[in-house]
N, C-alpha and C positions, 0 to 999 in steps of 0.2 A: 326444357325440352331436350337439350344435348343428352343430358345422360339418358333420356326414354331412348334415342336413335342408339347412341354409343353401347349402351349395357341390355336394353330390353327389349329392341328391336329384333335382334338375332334371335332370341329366343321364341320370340313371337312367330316369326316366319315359320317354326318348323311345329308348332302345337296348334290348337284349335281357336288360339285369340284372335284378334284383330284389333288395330287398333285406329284414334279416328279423332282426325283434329279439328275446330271451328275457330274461325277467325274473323277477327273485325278490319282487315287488316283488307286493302284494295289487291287486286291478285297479282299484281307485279310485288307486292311487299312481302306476300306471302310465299310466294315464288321462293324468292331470294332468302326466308330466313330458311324454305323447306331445304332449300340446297347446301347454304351452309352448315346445317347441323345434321347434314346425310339422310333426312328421314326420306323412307321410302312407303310410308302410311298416305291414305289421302287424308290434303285438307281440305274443311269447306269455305266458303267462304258467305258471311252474315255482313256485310258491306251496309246494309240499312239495318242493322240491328231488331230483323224482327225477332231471330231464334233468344235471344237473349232478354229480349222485352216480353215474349210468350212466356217464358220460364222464370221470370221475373229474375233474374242474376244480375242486377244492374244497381250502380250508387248513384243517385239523383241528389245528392249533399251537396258538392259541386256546381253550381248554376255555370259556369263558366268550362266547362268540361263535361257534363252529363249528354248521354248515360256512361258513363264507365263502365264497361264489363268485368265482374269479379269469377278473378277462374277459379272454373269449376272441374272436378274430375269425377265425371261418372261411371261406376265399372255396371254394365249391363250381364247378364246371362245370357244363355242362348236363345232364350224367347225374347228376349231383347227386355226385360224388367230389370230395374234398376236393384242391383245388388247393395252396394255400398256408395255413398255420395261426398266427395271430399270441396270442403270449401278453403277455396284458396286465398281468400281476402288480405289474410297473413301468411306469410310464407311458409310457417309452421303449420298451417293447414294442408300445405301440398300432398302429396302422397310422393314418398319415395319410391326409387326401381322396388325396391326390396318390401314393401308395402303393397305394391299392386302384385306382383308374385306372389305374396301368401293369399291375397283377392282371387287372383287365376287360381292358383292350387286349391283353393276352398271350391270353386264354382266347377274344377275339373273332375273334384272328388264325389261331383254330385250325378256325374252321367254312370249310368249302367257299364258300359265298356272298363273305367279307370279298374284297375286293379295291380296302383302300384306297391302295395304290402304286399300281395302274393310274387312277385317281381322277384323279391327277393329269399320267397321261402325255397329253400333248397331241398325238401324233406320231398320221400319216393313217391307218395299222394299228388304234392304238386307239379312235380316231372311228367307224371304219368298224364294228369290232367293237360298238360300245357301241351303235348303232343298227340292228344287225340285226335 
C-alpha cells in the first residue's frame, strides 16, 4: 500500500479516480498503518468479516487462523461495475501503480469528454475546434 499513497495517490487526487481501502484491521490498527504510509483515501473497516465472507475472499484451510482475508484489488467504473479484478493471494497477483494506471487510462478512455489524442493534434481543424 506504500507505493499506492507514494506514486498513485497524487495522481489520483487531480483526475476522476478514487480510491478505497477495507480492512479487517480494529480501527486504531488501521488508523495507524493509514498514517504511516500517508494515505489520504478512506478506509473501511470489515472488523466481523462480513464484507469478505459476502464476496467469499477468504481461506478456511487454516482452522487455527480462519477466515484469512485474501487481497483483493477491484478496479470499478463509474457505474460502479467491476472493471478488472486482481487476486492477491500471491503477491504476483497484486497489481502494481503502473497496472492500475493503464486500469484508469482504459476506463477514462471510455467517457464521452476524454480526448486525449486530439490533445496533441496541432493541425488548423483542431485549433479552430478547441476554441469555439
Amino acid at each position: 500500500m506504500e507505493n499506492y499513497a507514494k506514486d498513485l495517490q497524487p495522481e489520483l487526487e487531480v483526475n476522476y479516480c478514487r480510491l478505497i481501502a477495507v480492512s479487517v484491521d480494529d480501527q486504531e490498527t488501521t488508523k495507524a498503518l493509514r498514517e504511516r504510509i500517508g494515505a489520504t483515501w478512506p478506509f473501511l473497516i470489515d472488523l466481523d468479516r462480513t464484507l469478505i465472507n459476502e464476496l467469499d475472499i477468504v481461506d478456511n484451510t487454516d482452522p487455527n487462523h480462519s477466515p484469512i482475508p485474501i487481497p483483493y484489488t477491484f478496479v470499478l467504473d463509474g457505474d460502479r461495475e467491476i472493471y478488472k479484478i486482481y487476486n492477491g493471494w500471491w503477491f504476483v497477483g497484486r497489481p502494481t501503480v503502473e497496472e492500475l494506471r493503464h486500469d484508469l487510462r482504459a476506463l477514462l478512455e471510455r467517457r464521452d469528454d476524454y480526448e486525449y489524442d486530439r490533445a496533441w493534434d496541432v493541425s488548423a481543424e483542431a485549433r479552430e475546434k478547441a476554441f469555439l
